[in-house]
N, C-alpha and C positions, 0 to 999 in steps of 0.2 A: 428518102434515102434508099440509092439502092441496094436488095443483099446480097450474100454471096457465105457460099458454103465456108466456114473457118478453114485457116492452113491445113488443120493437125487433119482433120478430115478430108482435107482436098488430097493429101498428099499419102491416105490411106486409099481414100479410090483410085487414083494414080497405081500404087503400086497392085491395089489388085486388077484393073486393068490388066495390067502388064503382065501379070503372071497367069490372067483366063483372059487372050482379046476378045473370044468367041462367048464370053457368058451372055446370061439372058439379061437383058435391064430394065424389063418390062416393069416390075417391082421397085426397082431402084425409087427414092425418096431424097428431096431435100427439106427445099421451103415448102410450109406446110398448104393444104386446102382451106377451104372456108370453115371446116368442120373444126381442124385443128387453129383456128385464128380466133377463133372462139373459147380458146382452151388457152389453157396454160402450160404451150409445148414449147421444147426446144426446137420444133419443127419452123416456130415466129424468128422471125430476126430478133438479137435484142437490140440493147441502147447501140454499141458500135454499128450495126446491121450485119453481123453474123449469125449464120444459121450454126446450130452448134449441133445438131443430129444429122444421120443418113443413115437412110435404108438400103440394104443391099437386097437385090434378087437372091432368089439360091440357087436357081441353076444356072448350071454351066461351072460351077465353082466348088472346091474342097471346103465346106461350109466349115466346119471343125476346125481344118487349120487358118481361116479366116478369123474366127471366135478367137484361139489361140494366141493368135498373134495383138489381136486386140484387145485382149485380158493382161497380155504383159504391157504393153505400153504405158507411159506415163501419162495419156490425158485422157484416157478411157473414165468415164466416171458410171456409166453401168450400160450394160447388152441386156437386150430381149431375145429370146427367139423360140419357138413353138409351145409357148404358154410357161415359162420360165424366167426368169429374170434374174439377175446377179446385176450385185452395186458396188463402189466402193464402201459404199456406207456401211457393209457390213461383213466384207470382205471379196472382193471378186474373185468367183471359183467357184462358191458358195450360190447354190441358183434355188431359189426359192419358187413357190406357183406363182405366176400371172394370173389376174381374173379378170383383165382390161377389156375393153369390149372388141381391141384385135388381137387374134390370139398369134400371132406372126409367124405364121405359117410358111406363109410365100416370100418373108422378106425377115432379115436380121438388121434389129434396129442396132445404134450405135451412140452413143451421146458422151461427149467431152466433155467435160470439167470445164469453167471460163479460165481458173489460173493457166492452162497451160493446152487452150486451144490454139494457140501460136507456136506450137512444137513443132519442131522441124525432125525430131527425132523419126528415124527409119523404125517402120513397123513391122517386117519380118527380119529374122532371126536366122543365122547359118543351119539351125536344125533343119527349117522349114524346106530349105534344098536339098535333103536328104533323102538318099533311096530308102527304101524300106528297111534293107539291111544294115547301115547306117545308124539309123535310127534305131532299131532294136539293141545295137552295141554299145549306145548314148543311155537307152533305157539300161541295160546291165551297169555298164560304167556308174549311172546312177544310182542302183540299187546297194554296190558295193561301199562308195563312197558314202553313202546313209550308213549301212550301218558299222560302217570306221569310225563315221563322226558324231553321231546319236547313239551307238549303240547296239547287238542282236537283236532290242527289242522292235525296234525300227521296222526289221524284215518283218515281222507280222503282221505289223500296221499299213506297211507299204511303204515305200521313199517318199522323202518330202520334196516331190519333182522340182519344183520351184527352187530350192535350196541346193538340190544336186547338182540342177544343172549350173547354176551361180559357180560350185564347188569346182564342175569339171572344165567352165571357162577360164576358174583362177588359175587352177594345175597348168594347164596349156599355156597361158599366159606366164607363170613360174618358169615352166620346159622352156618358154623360149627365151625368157632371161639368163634363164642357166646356161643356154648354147650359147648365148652372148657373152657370158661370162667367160668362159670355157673358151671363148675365141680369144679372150683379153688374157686367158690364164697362161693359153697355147703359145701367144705371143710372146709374154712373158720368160716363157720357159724356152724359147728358142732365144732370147736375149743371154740370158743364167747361161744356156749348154755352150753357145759362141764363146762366153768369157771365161768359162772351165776350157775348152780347146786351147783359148790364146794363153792362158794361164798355164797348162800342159804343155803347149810350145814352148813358152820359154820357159819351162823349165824342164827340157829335154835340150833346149839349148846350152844353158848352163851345166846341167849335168854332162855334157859332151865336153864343155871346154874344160871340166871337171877331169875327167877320165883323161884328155890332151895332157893333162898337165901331172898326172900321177904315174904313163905312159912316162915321159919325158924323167922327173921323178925317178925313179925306175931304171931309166936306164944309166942315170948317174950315181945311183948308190952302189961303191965297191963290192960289196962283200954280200953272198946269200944271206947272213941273217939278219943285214940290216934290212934288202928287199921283203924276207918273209916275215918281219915288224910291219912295216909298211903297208902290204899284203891284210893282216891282220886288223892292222887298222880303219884302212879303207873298205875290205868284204866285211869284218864283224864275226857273224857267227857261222857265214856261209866263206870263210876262208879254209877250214879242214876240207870241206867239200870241194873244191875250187883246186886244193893240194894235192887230191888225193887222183881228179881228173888229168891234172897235169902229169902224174905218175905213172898214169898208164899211158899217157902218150909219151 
């Protein structure tokens, strides 16, 4: 059977490719040598013939945001790299000593998990394109946001990076539902103000043919004091004033 590097990991080289053309791959690893066939590596094909490990070179490349990115992913199941090791098994992030007889120096190993070496999930993250300065304001944002949601005691311990930044994807995520919302509110409220207008309308119309007809009204009542009844009636409490205007003219 022949092998061939698992998705989740082809599609991990792939992207870092893409993001250093120029690194070294002198190091780089897949299927393993006659030393590792002899072993019980992920470097062997297994039963389907997937390799489930690669070795990256280091240079040429941001090793750290390499690791980074590979620690968050879903099928990461543990990294080596310069006599340390982190697993799921026991948390990744968490990097204990290596004593293996390569101390991986020249190369960061890699090894997927079988459930979910078929992941097509993208393995860097919008931070990773980030300037420096960027990223320092994602660090802050972070730090705040810890201790909102854990507490002041948090700032001493340090933010729980992993959980801030979850925290500052959801906010953003929120903001833009909000603007969405906000556009459906806006809309709304340009429907309501149109209907108060046409409601205003007519009833500035009516009010006119109101006025036409107390005009009219008015000119057929004999006598002042039945007009200034009338008067009274129609102004209300603003008829003395209305009186007193016409008096002086």
């Amino acid at each position: 059977m022949a092998w061939f590097l698992n998705p989740a990991l082809t599609r991990f080289r792939t992207e870092v490719d893409s993001r250093w053309p120029r690194r070294d791959k002198t190091s780089d690893g897949t299927i393993g040598d006659r030393a590792h066939q002899a072993t019980d590596s992920d470097h062997n094909p297994d039963k389907d013939g997937s390799v489930d490990a690669w070795d990256m070179d280091v240079n040429g490349v941001d090793v750290q945001q390499v690791i980074n990115a590979a620690l968050r992913h879903e099928s990461i199941q543990y990294v080596i790299y310069n006599r340390r090791i982190t697993s799921r098994s026991w948390g990744l992030g968490s990097w204990r000593a290596y004593d293996g007889v390569n101390p991986h120096t020249g190369h960061v190993h890699f090894n997927t998990r079988p459930s979910h070496e078929n992941s097509t999930k993208p393995w860097f993250a919008e931070e990773d394109d980030m300037t420096p300065a960027q990223a320092k304001q994602l660090e802050v944002d972070a730090w705040r946001l810890d201790a909102l949601t854990f507490g002041a005691d948090s700032i001493r311990s340090g933010p729980r990076k992993g959980e801030a930044m979850w925290m500052v994807r959801t906010v953003k995520a929120i903001a833009n539902a909000v603007s969405q919302v906000d556009e459906q509110v806006a809309a709304q409220l340009k429907k309501d103000l149109a209907a108060i207008d046409a409601a205003v309308a007519a009833n500035r119309a009516e009010t006119a043919q109101v006025d036409e007809q107390v005009v009219e009204r008015l000119g057929a009542v004999a006598t002042p004091e039945e007009q200034a009844r009338l008067l009274r009636a129609v102004l209300g409490d603003r008829a003395k004033e209305v009186g007193l205007l016409l008096a002086q003219g």
